[in-house]
C-alpha positions as CSV (number, residue, x, y, z in Angstrom):
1,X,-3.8,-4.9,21.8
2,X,-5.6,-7.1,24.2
3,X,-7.9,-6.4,27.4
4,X,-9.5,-3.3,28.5
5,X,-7.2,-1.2,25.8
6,X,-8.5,-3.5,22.9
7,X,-12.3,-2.9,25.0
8,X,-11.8,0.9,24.9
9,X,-10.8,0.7,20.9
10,X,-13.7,-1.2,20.6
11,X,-16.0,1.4,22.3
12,X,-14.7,4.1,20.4
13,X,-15.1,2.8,17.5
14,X,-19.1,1.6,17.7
15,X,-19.2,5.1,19.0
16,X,-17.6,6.7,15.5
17,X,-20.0,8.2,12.8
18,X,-17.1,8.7,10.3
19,X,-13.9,7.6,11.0
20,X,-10.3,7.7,9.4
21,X,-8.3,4.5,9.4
22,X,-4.8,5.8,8.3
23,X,-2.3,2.7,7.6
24,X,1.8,2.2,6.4
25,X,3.8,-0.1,5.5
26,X,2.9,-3.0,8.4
27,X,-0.4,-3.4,7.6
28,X,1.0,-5.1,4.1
29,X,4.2,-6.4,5.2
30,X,1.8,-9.3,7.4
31,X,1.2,-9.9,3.4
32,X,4.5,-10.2,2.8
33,X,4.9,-7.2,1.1
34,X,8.3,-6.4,1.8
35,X,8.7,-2.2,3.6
36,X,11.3,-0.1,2.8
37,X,13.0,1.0,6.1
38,X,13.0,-2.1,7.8
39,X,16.2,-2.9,9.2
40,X,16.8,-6.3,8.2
41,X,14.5,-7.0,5.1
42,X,13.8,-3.7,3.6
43,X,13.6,-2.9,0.3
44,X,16.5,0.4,1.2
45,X,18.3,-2.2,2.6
46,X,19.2,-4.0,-0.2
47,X,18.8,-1.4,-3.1
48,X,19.7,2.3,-3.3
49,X,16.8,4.6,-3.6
50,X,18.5,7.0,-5.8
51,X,19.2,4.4,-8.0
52,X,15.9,3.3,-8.5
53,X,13.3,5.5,-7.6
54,X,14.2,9.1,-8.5
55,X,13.7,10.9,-11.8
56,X,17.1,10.6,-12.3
57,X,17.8,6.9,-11.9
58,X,14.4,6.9,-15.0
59,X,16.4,9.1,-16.8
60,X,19.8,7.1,-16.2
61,X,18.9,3.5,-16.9
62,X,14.5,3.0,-17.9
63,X,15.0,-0.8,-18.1
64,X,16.7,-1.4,-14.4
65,X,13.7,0.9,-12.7
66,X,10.9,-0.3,-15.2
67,X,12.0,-3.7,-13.9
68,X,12.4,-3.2,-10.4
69,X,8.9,-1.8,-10.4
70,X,7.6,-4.7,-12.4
71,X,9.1,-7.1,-10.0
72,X,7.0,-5.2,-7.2
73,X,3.9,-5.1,-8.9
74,X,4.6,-9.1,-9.5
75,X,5.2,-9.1,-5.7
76,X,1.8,-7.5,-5.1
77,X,0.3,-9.4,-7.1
78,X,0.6,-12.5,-5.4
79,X,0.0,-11.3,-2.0
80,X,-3.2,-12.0,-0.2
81,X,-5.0,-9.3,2.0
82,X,-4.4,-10.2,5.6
83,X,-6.8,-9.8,8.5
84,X,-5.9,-6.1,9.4
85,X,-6.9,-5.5,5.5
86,X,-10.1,-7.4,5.5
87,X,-10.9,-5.4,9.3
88,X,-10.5,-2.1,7.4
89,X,-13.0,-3.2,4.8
90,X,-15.2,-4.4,7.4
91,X,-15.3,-0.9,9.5
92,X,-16.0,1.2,5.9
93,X,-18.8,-1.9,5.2
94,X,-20.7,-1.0,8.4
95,X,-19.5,2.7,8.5
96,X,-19.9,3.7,5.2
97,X,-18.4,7.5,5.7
98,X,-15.5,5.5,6.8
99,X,-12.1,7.4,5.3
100,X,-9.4,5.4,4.6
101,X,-5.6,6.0,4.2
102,X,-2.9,4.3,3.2
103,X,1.1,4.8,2.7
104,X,0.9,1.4,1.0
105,X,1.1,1.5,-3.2
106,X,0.0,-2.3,-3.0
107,X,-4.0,-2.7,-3.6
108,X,-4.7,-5.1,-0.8
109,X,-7.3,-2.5,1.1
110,X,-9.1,-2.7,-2.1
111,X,-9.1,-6.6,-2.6
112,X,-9.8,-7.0,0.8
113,X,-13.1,-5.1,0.1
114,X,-12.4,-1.1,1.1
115,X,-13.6,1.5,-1.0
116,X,-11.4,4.6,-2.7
117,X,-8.6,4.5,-0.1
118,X,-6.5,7.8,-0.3
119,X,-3.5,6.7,-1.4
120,X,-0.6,9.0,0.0
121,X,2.3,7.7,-2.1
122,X,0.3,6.8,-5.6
123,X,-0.6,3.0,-6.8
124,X,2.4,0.6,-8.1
125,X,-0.6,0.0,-10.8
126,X,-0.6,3.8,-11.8
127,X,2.6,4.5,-12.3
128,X,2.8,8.4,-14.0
129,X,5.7,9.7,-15.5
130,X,7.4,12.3,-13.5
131,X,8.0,15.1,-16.5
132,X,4.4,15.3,-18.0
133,X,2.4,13.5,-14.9
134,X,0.2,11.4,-17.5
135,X,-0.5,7.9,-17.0
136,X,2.0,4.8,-18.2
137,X,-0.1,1.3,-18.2
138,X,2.3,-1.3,-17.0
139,X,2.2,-4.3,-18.7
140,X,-0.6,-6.8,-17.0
141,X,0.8,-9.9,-16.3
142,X,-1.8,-11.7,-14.2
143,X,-2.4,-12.6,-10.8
């Protein structure tokens, strides 16, 4: 967005008193958090979803989606928030009523300084089992 588009935005904006950011997948893939549904590099590209994140694939093989996870959580972890991230957590730093929401399980709105983002899709770092819905703590492995 450049020009009087990116001008208008920018009126708007100073003009808000509490507004809602709502972000998907792109917002971390400039991370390089890998999406699912892109059509070269997503994750659905290259794995099946029913095979590793339904009930069913749990219930078929715990050590293949327990690892899959872990290996995205690894992921995550080394990813860096990115400017859109670190613009999000400057709009709710001078708009405190701010709301933001996210498709995104990674957690760089939160390292990049935003506050209790609704999360639509859960946390990959609150994973809950999907019988009982209580809390599983993955294994901490670091940064």
């Amino acid at each position: 967005m450049t020009g009087p588009a990116l001008a208008e935005a920018a009126r708007l904006l100073a003009a808000a008193t509490r507004p809602v950011v709502f972000t998907g997948a792109g917002m971390s893939a400039e991370s390089g958090v890998p999406t699912f549904r892109d059509a070269r590099t997503g994750l659905w590209e290259r794995y099946d979803p029913r095979e590793l994140a339904t009930p069913a694939a749990f219930r078929a093989d715990p050590a293949l989606v327990w690892g899959w996870y872990e290996g995205r959580r690894h992921g995550v972890r080394r990813a860096v928030p990115n400017p859109g991230h670190r613009a999000v957590a400057a709009i709710q730093a001078r708009l405190p009523e701010t709301v933001v929401i996210t498709q995104n399980v990674d957690d760089l709105h939160e390292r990049a300084g935003a506050t209790a983002p609704v999360r639509l899709h859960g946390s990959l770092f609150a994973p809950r089992c999907s019988a009982c819905d209580h809390p599983a703590t993955p294994p901490d492995d670091g940064p």
